[in-house]
Structure formats: structure tokens, C-alpha cells
N, C-alpha and C positions, 0 to 999 in steps of 0.2 A: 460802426464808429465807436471806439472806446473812450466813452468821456471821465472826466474826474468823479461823477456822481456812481458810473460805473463800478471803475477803480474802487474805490468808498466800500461800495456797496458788495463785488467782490470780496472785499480783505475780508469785510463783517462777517459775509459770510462765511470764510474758510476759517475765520476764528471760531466761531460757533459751532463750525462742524469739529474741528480741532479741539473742542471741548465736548462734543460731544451732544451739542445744541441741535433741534433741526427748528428753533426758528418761531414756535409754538409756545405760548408762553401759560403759564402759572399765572389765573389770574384769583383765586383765591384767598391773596390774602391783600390788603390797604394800599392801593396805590398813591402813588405820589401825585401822582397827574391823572385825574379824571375829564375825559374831554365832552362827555355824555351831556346834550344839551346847552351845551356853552358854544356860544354868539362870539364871530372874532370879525374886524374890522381892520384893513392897513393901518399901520405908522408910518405916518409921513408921505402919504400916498402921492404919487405922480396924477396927471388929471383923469386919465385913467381908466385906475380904481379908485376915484375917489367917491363915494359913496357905497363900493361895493360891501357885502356884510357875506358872513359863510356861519355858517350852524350847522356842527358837527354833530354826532351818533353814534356812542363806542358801545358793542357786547365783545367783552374779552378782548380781547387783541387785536378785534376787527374794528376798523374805520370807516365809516362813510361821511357826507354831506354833500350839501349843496351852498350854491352860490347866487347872488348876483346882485347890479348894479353897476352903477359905473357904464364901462364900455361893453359891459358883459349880459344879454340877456339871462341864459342859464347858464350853470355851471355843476357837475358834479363831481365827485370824488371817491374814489374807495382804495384801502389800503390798511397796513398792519399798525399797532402803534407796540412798542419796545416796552419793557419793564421799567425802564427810565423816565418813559413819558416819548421817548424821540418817535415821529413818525415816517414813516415811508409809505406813500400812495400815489396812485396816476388820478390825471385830472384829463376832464373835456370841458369845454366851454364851447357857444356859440356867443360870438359879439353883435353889438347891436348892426352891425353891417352884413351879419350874416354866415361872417366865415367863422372856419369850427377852427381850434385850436388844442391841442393836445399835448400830455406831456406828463411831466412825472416831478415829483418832491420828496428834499428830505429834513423833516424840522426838527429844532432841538426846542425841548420849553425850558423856560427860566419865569422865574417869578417876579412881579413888578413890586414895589412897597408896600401898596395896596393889596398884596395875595391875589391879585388878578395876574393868570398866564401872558405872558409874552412868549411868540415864539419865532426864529431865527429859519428864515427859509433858504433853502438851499433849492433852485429850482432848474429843471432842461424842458424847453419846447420843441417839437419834432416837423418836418415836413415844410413849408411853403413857409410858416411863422420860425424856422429854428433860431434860437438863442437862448441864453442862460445867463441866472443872476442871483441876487440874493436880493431877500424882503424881509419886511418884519411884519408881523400879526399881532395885534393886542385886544384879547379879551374883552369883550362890547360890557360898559359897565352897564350891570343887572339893571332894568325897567323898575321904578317905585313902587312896588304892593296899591293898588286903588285906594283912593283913601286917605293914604299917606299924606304927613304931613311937608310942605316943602320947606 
């Protein structure tokens, strides 16, 4: 089945190679988007995911984390993230009912007022669960230092 996330994900590629890219990125020098221990929570969550949380883990280009909450016991992730910040990875979940669900994402980040990441998901699920959608992610604001004043 040739989806739009496909498609997408196709063109990027053939531009990359077309330039001479294979995909591997330069991470060397200040990225704009560092995703390394940063906590993201739904916007506007359906019931859901409504308390789900995910805590990300980047070395260089590579993505991982984990999930869960909500309707979801675990959840994990792993995937590439782009020079830009954008990411692409496949995800598994088991829900609290037991069934596994599987599938794949492609996020763009943008920044909130605050300098806290928001990010714009572009998502396909495979198999018995299929369907696709778009979500948003917003950056879990950082826990107080102990001690802290409130």
C-alpha cells in the first residue's frame, strides 16, 4: 500500500540521494533541536492519551524512547531525527487491553513561546489497528529543582 507518509518519505529520499545525501547526518556541530532527555506529553489529548507521557534519547541522528499512560501500557520507539530537528521512527505499543499496535511517524518541531518544543505528528498504524492522523506533542514543562521555591 503506497501511503502519503510513503510518498513523503520517497520524494525526501530521492532528493537526498539527488544531492548526493545518503541520510546520515553531520552531527558535530549545535543543533537546533536537541531531543536528549526531554519528556513530551499530547496537546489536546483525546481520552486516550490522556495522561500518556514519552521521554525521548538522541546520540547523533539516532532516536529512541519510550512511552506510556493513558490507554497504553508500554510503548517504544526508535528512529532517525533530520538536521532540522524533523523526526522519522516506527513505534509499538501494547494497550491496556492487551493488543499490540504498531506503526510509524513523521514529526516536524516548532517552538512554543516558552522555548519549549512542540511537535506536529504526522502518524500511519498497520494491521488489525490501521489508520492515520495527525497529533501534536508538547514538551512536558521541566519538574522544579528540590527545594525550589514555589
Amino acid at each position: 500500500m503506497n501511503t502519503a507518509i510513503d510518498r513523503d518519505h520517497d520524494r525526501d529520499h530521492d532528493r537526498d540521494h539527488d544531492r548526493g545525501h545518503d541520510r546520515v547526518y553531520d552531527y558535530d556541530h549545535d543543533r537546533e533541536y536537541d531531543y536528549d532527555g526531554r519528556s513530551f506529553r499530547p496537546a489536546g489529548a483525546d481520552p486516550g492519551e490522556s495522561g500518556r507521557s514519552a521521554r525521548y534519547h538522541q546520540d547523533g541522528d539516532l532516536l529512541r524512547g519510550e512511552f506510556s499512560g493513558g490507554d497504553t501500557r508500554q510503548g517504544v520507539l526508535a528512529g532517525v531525527c533530520g538536521p532540522d530537528g524533523t523526526l522519522d521512527f516506527a513505534y509499538c505499543m501494547v494497550l491496556t487491553d492487551g493488543q499490540v499496535v504498531v506503526g510509524r511517524c513523521h514529526s516536524t518541531p516548532s517552538r512554543l513561546p516558552d522555548g519549549r518544543i512542540r511537535l506536529h505528528e504526522r502518524w500511519e498504524r498497520y494491521g488489525a489497528h490501521a489508520a492515520s492522523g495527525i497529533s501534536w506533542l508538547e514538551e512536558a514543562v521541566p519538574d522544579a529543582p528540590a527545594g525550589a521555591a514555589s
